[in-house]
N, C-alpha and C positions, 0 to 999 in steps of 0.2 A: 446500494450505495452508488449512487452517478455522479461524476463528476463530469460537467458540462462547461467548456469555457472557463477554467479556472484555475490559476497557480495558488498552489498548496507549498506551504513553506518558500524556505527562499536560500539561494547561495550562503549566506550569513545564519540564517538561522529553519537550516532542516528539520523534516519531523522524521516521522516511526508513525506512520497510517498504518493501522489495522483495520481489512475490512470484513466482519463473520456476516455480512450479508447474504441474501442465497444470489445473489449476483451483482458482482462489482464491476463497473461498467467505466470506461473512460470514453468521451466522443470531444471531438469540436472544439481541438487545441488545447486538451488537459495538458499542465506540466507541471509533475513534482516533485522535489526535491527531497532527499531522503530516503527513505527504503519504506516500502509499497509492501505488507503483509495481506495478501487476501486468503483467507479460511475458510472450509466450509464446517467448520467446529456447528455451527449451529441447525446444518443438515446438508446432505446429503449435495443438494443445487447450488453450493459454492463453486466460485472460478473467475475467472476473468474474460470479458470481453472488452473489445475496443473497436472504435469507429473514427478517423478523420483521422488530425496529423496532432498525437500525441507523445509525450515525452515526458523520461523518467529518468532524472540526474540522480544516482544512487544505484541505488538495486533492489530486486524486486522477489517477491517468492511469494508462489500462487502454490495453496496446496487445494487441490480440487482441478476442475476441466477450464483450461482453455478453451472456451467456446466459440470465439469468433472473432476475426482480425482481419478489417475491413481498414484500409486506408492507410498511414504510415505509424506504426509503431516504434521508438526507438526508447531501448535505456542505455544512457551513457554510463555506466559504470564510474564511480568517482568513490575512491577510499575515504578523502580527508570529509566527504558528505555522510559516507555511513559510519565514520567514527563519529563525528557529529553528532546525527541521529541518534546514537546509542550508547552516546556517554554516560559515565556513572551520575545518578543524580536526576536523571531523567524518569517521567513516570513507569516505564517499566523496572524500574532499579527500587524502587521505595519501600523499604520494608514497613509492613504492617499496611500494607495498600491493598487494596479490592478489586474483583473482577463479578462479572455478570456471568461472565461461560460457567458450564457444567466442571464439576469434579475431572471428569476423563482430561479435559483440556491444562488442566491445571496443572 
């Protein structure tokens, strides 16, 4: 998962990015809105890295390595964004909804 030059979500209408990729990457003025899940549920070489001058209005939880942080990183921490993000009603909330991860994840 790379995110290159690109705003994800927005003040008005934040997400809930999860990334199970084996490496979640931000470079080159990523900004996003909402709260940033990166996992390594799907092995081992999950984490995060980042490169150039990136930014995360929200908050962010890497479970896996930190691997590299080249350039300026910042997350703003914003409540009224992660309430947002994770209102009832949103797809993680939806009973009788689907996931691709394994059992253990679930």
């Amino acid at each position: 998962c790379k995110l290159t030059s690109v705003q994800v979500g927005s003040a008005d209408e934040p997400v809930f990015l999860v990334s199970a990729a084996d490496s979640t990457e931000l470079a080159g003025n990523a900004v996003i809105f909402g709260v940033l899940f990166a996992t390594n549920v799907e092995g081992t070489a999950g984490g995060l890295t980042t490169a150039g001058t990136n930014t995360l209005y929200g908050a962010g939880i890497v479970e896996g390595d930190i691997k590299n942080f080249n350039g300026t990183y910042q997350i703003v921490y914003n409540d009224d964004l992660v309430d947002r993000a994770t209102k009832k009603g949103s797809l993680g909330k939806i009973y009788g909804g689907w996931t691709d991860f394994h059992q253990d994840w679930r």
